[in-house]
N, C-alpha and C positions, 0 to 999 in steps of 0.2 A: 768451442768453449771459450769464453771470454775471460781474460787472469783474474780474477778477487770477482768475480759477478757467480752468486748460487744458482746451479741451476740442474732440477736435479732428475738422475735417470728416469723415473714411476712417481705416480703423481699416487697417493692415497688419500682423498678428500678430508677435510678435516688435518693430517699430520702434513701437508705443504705449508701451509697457512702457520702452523703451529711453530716448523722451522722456520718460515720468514719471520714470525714477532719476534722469536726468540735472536735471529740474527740482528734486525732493527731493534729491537732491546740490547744485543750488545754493541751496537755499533755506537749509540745513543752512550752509552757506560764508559765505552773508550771515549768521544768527546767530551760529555761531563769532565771525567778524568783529568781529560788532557789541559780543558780550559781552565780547572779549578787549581792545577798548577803553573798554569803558564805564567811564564814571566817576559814578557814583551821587550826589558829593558834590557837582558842580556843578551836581546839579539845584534845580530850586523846590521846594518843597511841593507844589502842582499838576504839575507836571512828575514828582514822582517816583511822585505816586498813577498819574498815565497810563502811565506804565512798568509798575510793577505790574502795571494791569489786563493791559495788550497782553503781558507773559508770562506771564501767569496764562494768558490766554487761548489763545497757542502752549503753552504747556502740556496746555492740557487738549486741544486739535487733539491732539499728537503722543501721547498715551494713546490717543485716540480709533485715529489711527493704528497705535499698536504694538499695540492689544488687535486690531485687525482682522486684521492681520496674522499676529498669534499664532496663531488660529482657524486660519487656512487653513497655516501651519506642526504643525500640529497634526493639521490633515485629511489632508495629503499626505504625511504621514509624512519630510518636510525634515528633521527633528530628526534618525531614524537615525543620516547620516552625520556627526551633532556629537557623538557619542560617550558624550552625556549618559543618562542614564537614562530620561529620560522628556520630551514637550514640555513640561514645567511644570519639569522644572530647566533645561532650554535656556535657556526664557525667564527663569528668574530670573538665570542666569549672564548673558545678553547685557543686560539691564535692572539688573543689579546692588542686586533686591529679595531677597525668602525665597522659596521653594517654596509657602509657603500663600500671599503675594500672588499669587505667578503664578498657582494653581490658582483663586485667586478672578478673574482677570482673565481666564483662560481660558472658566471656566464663565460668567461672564457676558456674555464675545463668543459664545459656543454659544447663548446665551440669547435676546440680542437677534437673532436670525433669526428671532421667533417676535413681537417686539413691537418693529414699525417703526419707532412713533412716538420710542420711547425711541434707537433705533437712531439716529436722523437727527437728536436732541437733541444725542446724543453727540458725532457726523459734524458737526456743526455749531458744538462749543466750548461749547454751552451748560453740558455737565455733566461737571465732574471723572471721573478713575478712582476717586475714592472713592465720589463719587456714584452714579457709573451702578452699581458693584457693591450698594448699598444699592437704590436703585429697582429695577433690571432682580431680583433675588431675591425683593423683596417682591411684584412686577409678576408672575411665574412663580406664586406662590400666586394671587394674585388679580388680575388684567388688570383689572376694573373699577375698581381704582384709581390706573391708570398715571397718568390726566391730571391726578388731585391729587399723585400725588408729582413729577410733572415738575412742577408750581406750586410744590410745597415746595421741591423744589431749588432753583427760579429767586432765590425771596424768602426763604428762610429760613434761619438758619444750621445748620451740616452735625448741631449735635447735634440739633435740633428736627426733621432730615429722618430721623434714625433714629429718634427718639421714633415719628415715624408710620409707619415704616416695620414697627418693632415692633409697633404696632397691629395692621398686615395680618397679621404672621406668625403675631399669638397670635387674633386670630380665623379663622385658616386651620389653626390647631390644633387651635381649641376645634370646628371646624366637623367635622375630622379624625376628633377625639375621640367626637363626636355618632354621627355616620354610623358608628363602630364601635364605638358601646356604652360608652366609655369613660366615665368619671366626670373630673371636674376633680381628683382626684387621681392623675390617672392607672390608679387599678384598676377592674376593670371591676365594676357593681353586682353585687351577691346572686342567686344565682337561678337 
């Protein structure tokens, strides 16, 4: 058993689900709550860095949460009856991003069914929505460098995590490239 995580003995179809809204409906009630009185100014300097962290941190939970959810909005075809054109305008309407976030947030919950690790990074708050869509893309070219980009995320800052990110995609090019005769100028040699 994990401290504050529900998890519960018997599962009755329908009343699992029923307690999970109900907990993410109160959990939702307490930060409304909390944010709609918060006063930023009566903090310390240490006090407001701890703030920081712990919403950054609900933050990157509740991405973790809305992209999972997207996925399976997406699978069951739920979007239909919202009238939207596609699951990726649903979600940027209900998220109030653009269409190409969505479509990024989308493909990258599709993606993470395929690389666990990165999955349960996510599931766990370690890695932003910017983040995971940077590793879980470069991770899809090349898995054998998931567990240095989950490192880069943890320690590094988010432009240094696309710098290496970059790395995977252009030697997953070049590698592209090779295997179909292609030249690094993209035309193929002579001959």
């Amino acid at each position: 058993m994990v401290p504050g995580r529900f998890e519960p003995v018997f599962v009755i179809p329908g009343l699992y689900y029923g307690v999970v809204f109900n907990s993410l409906d109160t959990v939702i009630c307490l930060l409304e709550s909390f944010v709609e009185g918060f006063e930023p100014e009566t903090l310390s300097a240490d006090q407001s860095l701890a703030a920081l962290e712990r919403f950054c941190r609900a933050e990157k939970l509740c991405a973790a949460g809305k992209a999972l959810a997207s996925r399976q909005v997406a699978a069951s075809d739920a979007w239909y009856d919202s009238l939207e054109r596609s699951p990726t305008h649903l979600i940027a309407k209900a998220s109030g991003s653009t269409v190409k976030r969505a479509t990024d947030v989308l493909e990258t919950a599709e993606i993470l069914k395929d690389i666990p690790e990165t999955e349960q990074a996510f599931r766990s708050g370690k890695l932003s929505e910017s983040q995971v869509i940077e590793v879980a893309s470069a991770v899809a070219l090349d898995p054998d460098a998931e567990q240095a980009l989950l490192e880069a995320a943890e320690y590094e800052a988010f432009r240094q995590l696309q710098r290496e990110c970059d790395k995977v995609w252009a030697a997953a090019r070049d590698e592209r490239d090779k295997s179909s005769g292609r030249t690094a100028s993209g035309t193929y040699p002579p001959g």
